[in-house]
ZABALO-418496 format. One record per atom (N, C-alpha, C): atom name; residue in one letter; z, x, y. Coordinates in nm, 4 decimals. Layout:
BEGIN
atom CA	rest A	z Z	x X	y Y
...
This chain:
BEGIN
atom N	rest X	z -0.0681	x 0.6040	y -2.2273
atom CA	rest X	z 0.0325	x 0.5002	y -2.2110
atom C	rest X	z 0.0420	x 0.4562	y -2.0637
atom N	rest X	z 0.0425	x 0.5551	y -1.9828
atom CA	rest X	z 0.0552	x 0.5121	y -1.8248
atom C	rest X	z -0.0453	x 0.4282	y -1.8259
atom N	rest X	z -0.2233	x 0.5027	y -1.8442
atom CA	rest X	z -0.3376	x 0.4189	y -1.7952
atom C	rest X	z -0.3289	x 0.2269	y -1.8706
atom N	rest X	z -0.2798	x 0.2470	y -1.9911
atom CA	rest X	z -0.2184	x 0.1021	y -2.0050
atom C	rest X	z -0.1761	x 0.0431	y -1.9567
atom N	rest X	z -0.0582	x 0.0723	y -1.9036
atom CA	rest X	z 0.0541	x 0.0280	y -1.8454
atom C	rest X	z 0.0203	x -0.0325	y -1.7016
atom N	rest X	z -0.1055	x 0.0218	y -1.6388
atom CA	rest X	z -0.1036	x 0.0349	y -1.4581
atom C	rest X	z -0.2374	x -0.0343	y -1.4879
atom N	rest X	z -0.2822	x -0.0695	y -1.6281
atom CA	rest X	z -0.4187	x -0.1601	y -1.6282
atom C	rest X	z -0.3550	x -0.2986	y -1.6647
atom N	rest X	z -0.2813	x -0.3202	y -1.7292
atom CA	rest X	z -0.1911	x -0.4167	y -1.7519
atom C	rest X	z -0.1427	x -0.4872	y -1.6415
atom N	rest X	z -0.0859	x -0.4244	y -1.5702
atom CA	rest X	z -0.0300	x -0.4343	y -1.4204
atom C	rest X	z -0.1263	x -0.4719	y -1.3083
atom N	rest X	z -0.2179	x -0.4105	y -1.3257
atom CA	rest X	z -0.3133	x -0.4048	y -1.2443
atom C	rest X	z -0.4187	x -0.5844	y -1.2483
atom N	rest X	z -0.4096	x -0.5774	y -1.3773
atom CA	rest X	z -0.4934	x -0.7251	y -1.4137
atom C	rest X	z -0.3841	x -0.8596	y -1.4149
atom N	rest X	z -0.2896	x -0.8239	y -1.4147
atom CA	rest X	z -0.1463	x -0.9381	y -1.3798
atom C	rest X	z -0.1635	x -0.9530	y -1.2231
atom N	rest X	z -0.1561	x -0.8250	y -1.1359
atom CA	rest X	z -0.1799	x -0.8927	y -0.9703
atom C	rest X	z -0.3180	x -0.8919	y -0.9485
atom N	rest X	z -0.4272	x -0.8778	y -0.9991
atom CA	rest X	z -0.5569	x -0.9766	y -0.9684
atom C	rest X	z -0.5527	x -1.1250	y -1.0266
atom N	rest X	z -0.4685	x -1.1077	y -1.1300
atom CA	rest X	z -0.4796	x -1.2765	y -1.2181
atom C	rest X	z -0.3838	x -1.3923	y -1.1185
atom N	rest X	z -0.3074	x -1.3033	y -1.0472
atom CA	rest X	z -0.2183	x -1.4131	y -0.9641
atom C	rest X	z -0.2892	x -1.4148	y -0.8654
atom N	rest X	z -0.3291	x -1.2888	y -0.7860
atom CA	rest X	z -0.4184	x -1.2978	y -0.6717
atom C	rest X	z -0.5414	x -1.4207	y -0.6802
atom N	rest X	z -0.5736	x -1.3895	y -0.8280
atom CA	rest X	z -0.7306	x -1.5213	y -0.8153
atom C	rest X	z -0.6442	x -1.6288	y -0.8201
atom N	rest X	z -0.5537	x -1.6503	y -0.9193
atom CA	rest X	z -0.4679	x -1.8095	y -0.8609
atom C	rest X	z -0.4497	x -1.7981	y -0.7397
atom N	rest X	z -0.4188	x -1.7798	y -0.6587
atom CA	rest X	z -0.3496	x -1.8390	y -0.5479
atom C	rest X	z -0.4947	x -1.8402	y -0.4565
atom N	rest X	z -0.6161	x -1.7497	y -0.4648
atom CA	rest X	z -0.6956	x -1.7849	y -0.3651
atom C	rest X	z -0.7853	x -1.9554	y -0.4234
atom N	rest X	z -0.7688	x -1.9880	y -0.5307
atom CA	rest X	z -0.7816	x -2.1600	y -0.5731
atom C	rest X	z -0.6576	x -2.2043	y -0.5515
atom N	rest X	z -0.5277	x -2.1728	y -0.5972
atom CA	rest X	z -0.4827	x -2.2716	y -0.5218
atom C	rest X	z -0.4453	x -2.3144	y -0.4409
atom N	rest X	z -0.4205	x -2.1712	y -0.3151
atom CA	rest X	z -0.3370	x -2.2212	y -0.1985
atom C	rest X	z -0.4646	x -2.1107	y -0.1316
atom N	rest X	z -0.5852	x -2.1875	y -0.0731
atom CA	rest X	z -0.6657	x -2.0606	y 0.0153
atom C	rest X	z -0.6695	x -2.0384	y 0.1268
atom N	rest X	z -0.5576	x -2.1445	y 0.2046
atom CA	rest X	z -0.5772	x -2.1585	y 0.3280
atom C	rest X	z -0.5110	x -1.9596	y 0.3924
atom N	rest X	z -0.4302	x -1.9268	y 0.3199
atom CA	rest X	z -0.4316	x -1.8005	y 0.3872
atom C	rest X	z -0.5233	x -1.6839	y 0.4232
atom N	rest X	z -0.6142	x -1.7141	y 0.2372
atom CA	rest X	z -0.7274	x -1.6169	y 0.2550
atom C	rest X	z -0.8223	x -1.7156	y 0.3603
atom N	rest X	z -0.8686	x -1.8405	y 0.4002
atom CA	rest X	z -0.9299	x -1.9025	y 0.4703
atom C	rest X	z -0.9146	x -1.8200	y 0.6478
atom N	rest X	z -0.7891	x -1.7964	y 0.6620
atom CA	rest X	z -0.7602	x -1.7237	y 0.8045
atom C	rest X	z -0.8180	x -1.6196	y 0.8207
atom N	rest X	z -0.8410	x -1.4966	y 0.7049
atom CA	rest X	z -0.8414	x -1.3694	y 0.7450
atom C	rest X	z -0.9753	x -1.3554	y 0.7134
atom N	rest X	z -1.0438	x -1.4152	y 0.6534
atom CA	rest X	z -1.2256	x -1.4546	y 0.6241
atom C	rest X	z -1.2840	x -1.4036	y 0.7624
atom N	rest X	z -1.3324	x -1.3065	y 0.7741
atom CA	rest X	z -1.4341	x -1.3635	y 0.9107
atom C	rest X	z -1.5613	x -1.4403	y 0.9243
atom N	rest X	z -1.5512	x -1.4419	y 1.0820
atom CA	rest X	z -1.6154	x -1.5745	y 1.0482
atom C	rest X	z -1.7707	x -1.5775	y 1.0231
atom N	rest X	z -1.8551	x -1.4287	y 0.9946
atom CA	rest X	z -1.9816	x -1.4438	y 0.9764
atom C	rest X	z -2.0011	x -1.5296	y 0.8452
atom N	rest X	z -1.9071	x -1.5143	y 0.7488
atom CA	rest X	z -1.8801	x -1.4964	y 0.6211
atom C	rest X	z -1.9274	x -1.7087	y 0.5841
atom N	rest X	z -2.0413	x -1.6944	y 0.5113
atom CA	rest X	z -2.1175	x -1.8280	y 0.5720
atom C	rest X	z -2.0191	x -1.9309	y 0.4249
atom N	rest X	z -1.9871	x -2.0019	y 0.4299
atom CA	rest X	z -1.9078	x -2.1172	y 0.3082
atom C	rest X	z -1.7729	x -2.0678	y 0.2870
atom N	rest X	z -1.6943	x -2.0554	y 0.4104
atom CA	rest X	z -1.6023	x -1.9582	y 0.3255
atom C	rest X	z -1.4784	x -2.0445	y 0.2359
atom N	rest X	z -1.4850	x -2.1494	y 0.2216
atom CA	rest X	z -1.4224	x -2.2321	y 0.1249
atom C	rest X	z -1.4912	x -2.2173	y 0.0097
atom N	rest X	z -1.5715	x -2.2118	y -0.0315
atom CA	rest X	z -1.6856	x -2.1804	y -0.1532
atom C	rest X	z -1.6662	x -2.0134	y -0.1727
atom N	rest X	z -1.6544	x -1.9362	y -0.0587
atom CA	rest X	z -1.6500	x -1.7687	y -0.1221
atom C	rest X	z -1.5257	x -1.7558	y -0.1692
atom N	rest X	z -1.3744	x -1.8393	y -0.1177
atom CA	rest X	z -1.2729	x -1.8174	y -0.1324
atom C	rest X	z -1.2254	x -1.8466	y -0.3032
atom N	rest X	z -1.3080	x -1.9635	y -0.3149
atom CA	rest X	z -1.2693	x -1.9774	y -0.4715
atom C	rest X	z -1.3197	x -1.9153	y -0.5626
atom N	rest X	z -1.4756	x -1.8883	y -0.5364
atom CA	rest X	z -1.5178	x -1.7868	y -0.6151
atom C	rest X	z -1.4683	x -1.6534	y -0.6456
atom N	rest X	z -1.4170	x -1.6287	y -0.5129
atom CA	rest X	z -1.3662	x -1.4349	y -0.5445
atom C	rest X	z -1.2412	x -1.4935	y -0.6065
atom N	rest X	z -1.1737	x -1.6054	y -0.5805
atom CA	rest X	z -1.0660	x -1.6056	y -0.7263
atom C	rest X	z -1.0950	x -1.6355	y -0.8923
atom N	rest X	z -1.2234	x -1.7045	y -0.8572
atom CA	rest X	z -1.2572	x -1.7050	y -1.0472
atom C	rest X	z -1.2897	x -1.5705	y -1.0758
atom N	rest X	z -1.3370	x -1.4750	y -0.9480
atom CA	rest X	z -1.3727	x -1.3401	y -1.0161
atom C	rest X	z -1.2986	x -1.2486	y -1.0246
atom N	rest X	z -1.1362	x -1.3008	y -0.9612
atom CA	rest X	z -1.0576	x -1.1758	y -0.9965
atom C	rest X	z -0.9448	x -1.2355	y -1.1239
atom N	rest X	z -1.0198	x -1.3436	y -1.1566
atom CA	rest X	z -0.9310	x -1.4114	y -1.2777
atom C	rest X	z -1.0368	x -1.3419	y -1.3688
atom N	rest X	z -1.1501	x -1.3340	y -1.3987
atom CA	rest X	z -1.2772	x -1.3007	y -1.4832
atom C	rest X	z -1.2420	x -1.1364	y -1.4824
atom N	rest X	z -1.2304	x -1.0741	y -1.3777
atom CA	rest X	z -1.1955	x -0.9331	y -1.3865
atom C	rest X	z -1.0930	x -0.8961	y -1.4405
atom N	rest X	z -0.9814	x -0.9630	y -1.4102
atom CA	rest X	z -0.8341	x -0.9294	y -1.4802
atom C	rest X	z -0.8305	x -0.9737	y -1.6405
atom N	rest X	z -0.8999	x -1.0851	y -1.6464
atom CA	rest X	z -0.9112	x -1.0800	y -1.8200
atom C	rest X	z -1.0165	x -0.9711	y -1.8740
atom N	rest X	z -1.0674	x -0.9198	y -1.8099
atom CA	rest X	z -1.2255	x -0.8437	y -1.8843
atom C	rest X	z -1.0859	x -0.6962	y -1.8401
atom N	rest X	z -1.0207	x -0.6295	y -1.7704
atom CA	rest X	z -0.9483	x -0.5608	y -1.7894
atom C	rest X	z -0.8102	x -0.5206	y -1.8719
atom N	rest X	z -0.8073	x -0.6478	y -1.8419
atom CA	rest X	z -0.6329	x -0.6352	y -1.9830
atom C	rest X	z -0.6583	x -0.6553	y -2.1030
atom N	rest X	z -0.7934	x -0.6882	y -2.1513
atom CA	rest X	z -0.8042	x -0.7422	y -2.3231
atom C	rest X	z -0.8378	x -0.5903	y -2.3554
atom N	rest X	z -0.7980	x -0.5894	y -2.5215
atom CA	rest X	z -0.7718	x -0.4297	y -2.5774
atom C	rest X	z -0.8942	x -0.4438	y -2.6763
atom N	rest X	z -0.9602	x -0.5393	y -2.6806
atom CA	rest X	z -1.0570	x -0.5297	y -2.7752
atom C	rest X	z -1.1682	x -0.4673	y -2.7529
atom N	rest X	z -1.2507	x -0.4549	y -2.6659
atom CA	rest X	z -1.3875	x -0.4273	y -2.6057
atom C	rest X	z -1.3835	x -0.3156	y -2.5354
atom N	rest X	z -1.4051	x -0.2161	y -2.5267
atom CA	rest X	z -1.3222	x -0.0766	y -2.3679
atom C	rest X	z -1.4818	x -0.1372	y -2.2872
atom N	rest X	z -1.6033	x -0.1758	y -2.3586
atom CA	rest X	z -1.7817	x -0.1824	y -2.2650
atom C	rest X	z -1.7132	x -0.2807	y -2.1522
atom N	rest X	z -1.6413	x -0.3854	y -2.2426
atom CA	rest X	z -1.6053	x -0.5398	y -2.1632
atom C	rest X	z -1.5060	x -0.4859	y -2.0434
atom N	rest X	z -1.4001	x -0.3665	y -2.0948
atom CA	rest X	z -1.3305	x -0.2904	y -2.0360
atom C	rest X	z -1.3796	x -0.2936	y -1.8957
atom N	rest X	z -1.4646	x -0.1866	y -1.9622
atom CA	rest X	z -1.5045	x -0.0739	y -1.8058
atom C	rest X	z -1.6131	x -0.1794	y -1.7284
atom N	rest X	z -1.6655	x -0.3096	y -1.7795
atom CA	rest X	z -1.7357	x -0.3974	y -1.6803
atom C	rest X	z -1.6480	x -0.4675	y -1.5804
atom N	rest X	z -1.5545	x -0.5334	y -1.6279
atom CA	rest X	z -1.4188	x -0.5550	y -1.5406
atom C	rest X	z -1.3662	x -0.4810	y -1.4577
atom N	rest X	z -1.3532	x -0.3641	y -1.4594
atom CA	rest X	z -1.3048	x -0.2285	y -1.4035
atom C	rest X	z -1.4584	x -0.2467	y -1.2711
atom N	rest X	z -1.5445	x -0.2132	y -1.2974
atom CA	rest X	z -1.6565	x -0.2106	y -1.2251
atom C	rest X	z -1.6249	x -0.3334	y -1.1150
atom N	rest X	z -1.6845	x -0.4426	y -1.1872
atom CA	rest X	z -1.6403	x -0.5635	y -1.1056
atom C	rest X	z -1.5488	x -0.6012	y -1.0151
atom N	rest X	z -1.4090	x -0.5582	y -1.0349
atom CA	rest X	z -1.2641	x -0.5456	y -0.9771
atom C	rest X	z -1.3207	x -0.4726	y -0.8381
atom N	rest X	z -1.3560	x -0.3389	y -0.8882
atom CA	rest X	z -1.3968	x -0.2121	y -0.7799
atom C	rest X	z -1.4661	x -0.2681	y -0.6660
atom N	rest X	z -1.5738	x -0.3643	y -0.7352
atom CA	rest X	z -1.6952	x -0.3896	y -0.6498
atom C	rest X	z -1.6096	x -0.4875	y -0.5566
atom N	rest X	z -1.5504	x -0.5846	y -0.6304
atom CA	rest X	z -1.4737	x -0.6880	y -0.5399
atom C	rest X	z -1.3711	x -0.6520	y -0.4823
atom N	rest X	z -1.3041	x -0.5292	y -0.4578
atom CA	rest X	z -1.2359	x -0.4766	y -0.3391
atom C	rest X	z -1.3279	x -0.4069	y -0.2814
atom N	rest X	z -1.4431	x -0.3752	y -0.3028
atom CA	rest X	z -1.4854	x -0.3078	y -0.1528
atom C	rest X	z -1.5560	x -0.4664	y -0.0779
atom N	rest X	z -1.5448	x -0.5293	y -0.1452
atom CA	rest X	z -1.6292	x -0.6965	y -0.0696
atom C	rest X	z -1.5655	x -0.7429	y -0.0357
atom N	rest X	z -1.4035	x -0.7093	y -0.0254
atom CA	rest X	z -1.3480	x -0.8139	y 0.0147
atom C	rest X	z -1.2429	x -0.7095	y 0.1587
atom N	rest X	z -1.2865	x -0.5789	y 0.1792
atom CA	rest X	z -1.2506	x -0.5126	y 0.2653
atom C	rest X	z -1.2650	x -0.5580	y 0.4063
atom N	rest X	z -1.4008	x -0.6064	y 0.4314
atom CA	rest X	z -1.4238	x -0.6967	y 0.5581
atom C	rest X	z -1.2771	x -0.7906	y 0.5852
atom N	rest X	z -1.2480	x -0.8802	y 0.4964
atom CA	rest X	z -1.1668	x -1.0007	y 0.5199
atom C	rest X	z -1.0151	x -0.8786	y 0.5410
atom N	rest X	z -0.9800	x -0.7682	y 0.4724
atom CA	rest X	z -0.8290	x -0.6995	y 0.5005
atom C	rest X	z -0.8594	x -0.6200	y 0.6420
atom N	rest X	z -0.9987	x -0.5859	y 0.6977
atom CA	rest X	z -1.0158	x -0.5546	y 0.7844
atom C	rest X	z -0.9969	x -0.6619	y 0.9638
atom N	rest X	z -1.0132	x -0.7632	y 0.8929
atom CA	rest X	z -1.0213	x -0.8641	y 1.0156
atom C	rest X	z -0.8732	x -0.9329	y 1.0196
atom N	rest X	z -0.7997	x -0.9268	y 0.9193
atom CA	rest X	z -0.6864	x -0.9706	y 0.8766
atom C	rest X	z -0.5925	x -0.8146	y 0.9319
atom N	rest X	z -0.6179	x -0.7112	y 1.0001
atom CA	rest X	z -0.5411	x -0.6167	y 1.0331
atom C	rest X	z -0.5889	x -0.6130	y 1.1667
atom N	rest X	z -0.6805	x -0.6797	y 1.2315
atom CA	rest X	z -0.7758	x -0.7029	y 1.3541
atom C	rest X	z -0.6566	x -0.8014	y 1.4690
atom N	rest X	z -0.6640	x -0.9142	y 1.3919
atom CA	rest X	z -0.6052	x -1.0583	y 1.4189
atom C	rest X	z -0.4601	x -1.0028	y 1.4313
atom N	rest X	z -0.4190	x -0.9486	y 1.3142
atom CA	rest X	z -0.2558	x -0.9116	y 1.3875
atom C	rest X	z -0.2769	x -0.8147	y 1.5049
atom N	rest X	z -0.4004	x -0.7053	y 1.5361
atom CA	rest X	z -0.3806	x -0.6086	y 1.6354
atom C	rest X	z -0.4122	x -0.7261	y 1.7861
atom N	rest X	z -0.4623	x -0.8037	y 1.7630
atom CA	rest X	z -0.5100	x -0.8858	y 1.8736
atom C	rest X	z -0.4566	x -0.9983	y 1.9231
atom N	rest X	z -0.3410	x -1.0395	y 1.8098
atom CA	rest X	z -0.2718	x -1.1793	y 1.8481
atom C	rest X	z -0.2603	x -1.1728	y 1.9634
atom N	rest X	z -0.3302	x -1.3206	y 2.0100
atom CA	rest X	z -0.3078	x -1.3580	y 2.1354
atom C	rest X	z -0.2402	x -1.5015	y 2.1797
atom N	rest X	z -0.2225	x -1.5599	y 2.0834
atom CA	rest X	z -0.1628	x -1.7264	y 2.0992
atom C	rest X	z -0.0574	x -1.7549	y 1.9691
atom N	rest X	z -0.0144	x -1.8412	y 1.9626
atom CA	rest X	z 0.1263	x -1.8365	y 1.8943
atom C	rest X	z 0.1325	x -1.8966	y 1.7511
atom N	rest X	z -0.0131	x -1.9250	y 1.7308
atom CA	rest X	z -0.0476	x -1.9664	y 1.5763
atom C	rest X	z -0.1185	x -1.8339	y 1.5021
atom N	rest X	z -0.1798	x -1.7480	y 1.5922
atom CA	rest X	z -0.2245	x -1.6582	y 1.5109
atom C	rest X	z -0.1103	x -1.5497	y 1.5016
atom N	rest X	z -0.0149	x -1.5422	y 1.6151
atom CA	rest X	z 0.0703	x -1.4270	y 1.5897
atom C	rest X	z 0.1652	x -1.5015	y 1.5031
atom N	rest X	z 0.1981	x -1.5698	y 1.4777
atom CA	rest X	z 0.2468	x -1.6082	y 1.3332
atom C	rest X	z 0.2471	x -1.6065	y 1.2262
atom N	rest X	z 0.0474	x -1.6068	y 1.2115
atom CA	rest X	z 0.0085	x -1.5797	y 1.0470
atom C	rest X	z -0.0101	x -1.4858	y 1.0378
atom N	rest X	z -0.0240	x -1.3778	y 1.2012
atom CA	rest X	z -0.1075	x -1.2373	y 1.1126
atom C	rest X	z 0.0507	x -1.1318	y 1.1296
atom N	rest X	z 0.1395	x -1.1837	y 1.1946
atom CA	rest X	z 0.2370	x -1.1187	y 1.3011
atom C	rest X	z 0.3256	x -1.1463	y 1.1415
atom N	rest X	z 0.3854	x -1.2147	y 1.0526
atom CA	rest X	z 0.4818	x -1.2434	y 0.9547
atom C	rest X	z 0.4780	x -1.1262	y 0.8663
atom N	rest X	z 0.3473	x -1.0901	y 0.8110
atom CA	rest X	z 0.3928	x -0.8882	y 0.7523
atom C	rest X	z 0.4029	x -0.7687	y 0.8026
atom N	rest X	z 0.3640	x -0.7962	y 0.9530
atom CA	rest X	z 0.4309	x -0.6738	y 1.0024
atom C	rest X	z 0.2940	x -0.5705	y 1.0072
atom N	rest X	z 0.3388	x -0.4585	y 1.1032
atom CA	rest X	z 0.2392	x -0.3268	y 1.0745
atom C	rest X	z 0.2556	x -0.2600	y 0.9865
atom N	rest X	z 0.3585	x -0.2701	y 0.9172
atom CA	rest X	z 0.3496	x -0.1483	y 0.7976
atom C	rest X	z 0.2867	x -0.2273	y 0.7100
atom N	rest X	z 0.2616	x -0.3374	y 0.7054
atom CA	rest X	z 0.1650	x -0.3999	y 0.5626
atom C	rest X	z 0.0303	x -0.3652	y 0.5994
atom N	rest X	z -0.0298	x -0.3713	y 0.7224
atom CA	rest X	z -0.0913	x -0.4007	y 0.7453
atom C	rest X	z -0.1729	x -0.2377	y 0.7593
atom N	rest X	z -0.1082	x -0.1614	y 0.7928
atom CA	rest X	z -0.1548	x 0.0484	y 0.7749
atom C	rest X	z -0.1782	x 0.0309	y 0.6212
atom N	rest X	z -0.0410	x -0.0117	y 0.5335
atom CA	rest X	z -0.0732	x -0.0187	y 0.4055
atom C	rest X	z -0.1511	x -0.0676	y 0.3171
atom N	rest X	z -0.2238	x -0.1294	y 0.3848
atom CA	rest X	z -0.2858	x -0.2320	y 0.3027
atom C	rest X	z -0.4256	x -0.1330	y 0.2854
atom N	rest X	z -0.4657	x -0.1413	y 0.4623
atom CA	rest X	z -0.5763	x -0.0180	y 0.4580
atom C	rest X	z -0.5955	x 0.0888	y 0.4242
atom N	rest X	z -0.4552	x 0.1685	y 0.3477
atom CA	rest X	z -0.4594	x 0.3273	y 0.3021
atom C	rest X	z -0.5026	x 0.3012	y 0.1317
atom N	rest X	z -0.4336	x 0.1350	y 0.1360
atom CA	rest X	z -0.4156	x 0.1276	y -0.0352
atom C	rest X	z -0.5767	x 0.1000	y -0.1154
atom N	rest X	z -0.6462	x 0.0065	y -0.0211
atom CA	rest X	z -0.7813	x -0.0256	y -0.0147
atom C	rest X	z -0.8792	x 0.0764	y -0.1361
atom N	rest X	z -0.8848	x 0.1924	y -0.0692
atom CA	rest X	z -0.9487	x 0.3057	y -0.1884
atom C	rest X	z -0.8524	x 0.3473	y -0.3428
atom N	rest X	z -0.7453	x 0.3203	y -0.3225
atom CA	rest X	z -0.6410	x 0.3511	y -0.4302
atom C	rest X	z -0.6943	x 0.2340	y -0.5322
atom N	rest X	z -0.6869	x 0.1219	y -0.4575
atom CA	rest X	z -0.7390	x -0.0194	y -0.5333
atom C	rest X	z -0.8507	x 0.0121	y -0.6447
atom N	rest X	z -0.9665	x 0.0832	y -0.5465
atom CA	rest X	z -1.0520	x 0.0890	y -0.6300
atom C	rest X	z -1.0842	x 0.1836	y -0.7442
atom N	rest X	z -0.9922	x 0.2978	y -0.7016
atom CA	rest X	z -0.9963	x 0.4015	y -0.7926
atom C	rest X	z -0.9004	x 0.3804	y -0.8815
atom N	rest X	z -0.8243	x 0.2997	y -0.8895
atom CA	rest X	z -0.7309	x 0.2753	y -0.9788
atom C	rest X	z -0.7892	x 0.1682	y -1.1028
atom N	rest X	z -0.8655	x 0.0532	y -0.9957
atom CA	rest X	z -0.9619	x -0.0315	y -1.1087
atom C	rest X	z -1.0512	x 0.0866	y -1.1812
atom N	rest X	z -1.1274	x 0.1718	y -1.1496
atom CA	rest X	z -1.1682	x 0.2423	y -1.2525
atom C	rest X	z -1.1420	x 0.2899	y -1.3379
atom N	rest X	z -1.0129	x 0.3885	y -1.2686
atom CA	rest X	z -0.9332	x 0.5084	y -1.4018
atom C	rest X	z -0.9047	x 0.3901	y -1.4981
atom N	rest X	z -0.7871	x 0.2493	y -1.4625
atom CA	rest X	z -0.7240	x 0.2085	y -1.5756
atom C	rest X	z -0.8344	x 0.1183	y -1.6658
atom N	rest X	z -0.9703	x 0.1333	y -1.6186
atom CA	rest X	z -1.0815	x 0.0304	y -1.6907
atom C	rest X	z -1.1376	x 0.1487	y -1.7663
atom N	rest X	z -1.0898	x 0.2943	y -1.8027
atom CA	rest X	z -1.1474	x 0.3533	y -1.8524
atom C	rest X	z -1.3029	x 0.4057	y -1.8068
atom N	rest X	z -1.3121	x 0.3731	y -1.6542
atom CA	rest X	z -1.4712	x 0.4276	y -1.5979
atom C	rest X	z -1.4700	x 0.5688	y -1.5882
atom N	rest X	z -1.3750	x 0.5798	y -1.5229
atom CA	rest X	z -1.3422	x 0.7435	y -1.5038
atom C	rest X	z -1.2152	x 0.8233	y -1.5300
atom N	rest X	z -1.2616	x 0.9363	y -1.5329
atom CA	rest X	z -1.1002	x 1.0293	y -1.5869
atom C	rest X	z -1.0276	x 1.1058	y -1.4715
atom N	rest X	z -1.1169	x 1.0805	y -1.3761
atom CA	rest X	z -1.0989	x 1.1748	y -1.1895
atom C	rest X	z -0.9309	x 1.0688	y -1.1423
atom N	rest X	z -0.8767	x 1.2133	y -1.1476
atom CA	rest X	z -0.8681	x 1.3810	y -1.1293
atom C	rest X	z -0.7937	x 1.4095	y -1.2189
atom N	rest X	z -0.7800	x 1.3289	y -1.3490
atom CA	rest X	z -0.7186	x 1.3825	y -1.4962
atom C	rest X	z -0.8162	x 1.4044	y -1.5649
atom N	rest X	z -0.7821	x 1.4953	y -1.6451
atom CA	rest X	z -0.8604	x 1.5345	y -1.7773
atom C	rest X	z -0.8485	x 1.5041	y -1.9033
atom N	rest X	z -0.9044	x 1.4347	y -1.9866
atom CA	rest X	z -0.8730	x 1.3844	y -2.0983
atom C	rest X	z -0.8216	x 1.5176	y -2.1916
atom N	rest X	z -0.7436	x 1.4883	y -2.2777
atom CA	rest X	z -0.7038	x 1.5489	y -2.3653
atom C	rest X	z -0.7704	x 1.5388	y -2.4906
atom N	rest X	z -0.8410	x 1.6862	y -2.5523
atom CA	rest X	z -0.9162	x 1.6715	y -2.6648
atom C	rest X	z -0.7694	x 1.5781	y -2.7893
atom N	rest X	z -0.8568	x 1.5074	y -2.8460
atom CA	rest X	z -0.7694	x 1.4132	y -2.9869
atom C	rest X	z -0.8194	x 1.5280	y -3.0688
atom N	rest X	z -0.6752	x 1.5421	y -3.1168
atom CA	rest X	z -0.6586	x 1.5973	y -3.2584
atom C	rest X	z -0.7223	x 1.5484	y -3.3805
């Protein structure tokens, strides 16, 4: 019931997360770095793919379709670690009064948090996609 519950949950804030990087990307556009080559083109894509992931995780029909979503999710938080990394950079570095604005408005505790939560992200897309059972143990069914 929990792993439901926190996969459910889990595919509701990727499904808003991919809305908002189509519809409003100019935020994820800031924290992009800048090797990162089209990043108006990567920005919408990683939102069709965390709209594509969050449906391939919350539907109860398929657990294969499941645990590919789960995979996918995983893969797309460790790809998108660069951009929470440069986006915790920019607030450590604000130096002029447009960037300490955008990166300076959540503060350091979002910004420690964000980076502790990073691996939780991904291990959490697994457990609730049914990839893995670490560090619970399934219970033999009666």
């Amino acid at each position: 019931m929990t792993r439901t519950i926190l996969r459910w949950l889990l595919a509701i804030v990727y499904g808003i997360a991919g809305c908002a990087h189509i519809v409003i990307p100019e935020p994820f556009l800031y924290i992009t770095p800048v090797w990162v080559p089209f990043p108006e083109a990567v920005i919408f894509w990683t939102g069709i793919a965390e709209i594509i992931g969050a449906v391939a995780l919350a539907q109860p029909f398929w657990p294969k379709l499941r645990r590919w979503g789960a995979w996918g999710l995983a893969a797309y938080a460790v790809c998108v670690f660069p951009a929470n990394i440069n986006h915790f950079i920019l607030f450590l570095t604000a130096g002029h009064a447009d960037m300490l604005e955008q990166s300076g408005r959540l503060g350091i505790g979002y910004h420690i948090a964000r980076m502790l939560a990073q691996p939780l992200i991904i291990w959490l897309s697994l457990w609730t996609g049914g990839v893995t059972d670490w560090p619970f143990r399934r219970r033999p069914s009666n």
